[in-house]
N, C-alpha and C positions, 0 to 999 in steps of 0.2 A: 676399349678405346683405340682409336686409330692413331697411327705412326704420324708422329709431327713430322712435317715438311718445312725445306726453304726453299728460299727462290735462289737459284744461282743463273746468272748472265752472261754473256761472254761479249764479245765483238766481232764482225767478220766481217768479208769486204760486199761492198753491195753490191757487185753482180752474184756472188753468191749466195745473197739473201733474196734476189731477182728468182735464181733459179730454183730456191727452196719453196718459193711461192708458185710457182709453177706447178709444183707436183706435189704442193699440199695436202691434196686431194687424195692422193694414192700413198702417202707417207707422213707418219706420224711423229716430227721430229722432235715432238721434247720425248718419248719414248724412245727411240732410236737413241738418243742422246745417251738417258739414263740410262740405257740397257750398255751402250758402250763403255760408260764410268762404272759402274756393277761389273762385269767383267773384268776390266782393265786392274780395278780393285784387288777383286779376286786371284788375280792373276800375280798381282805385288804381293799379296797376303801369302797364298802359297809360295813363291820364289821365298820370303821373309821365314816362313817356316822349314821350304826345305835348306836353308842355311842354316838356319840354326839345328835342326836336326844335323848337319855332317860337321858343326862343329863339334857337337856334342860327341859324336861319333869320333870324331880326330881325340878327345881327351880320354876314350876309354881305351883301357891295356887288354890289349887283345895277343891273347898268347895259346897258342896248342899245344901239348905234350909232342916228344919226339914220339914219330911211327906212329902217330893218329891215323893219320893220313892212309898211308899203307895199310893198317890195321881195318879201315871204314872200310877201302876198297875189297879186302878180301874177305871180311864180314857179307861186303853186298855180293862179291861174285858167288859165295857159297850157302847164301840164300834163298840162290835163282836155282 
């Protein structure tokens, strides 16, 4: 079964709907449209989840042992 649709409308000013008729022809604007709202979407969604991920991140205890650090580094130099 296919994805139900609605109709969403807007207003704009009518030299602008002058010149969307113009170029009808070459541009598909309730595409255009949706493709911008899908994005735009998209784009709130991720910013919403990368916040919640560094919030999540801000509540964990993140702690190293003393001389980890020192100890990686001279592990890795005498690997090579």
């Amino acid at each position: 079964m296919g994805d139900v649709v609605s109709v969403f409308s807007i207003k704009i000013r009518r030299d602008l709907k002058e010149k969307m008729e113009r170029y009808r022809d070459k541009v598909n604007w309730a595409e255009e449209v949706r493709r911008f709202i899908e994005e735009k979407i998209r784009l709130l969604e991720a910013e919403e989840n990368f916040r919640a991920i560094l919030s999540e991140l801000e509540r964990v205890s993140w702690s190293v042992s003393k001389g980890f650090s020192t100890e990686s580094v001279r592990e890795d130099r005498d690997s090579g």
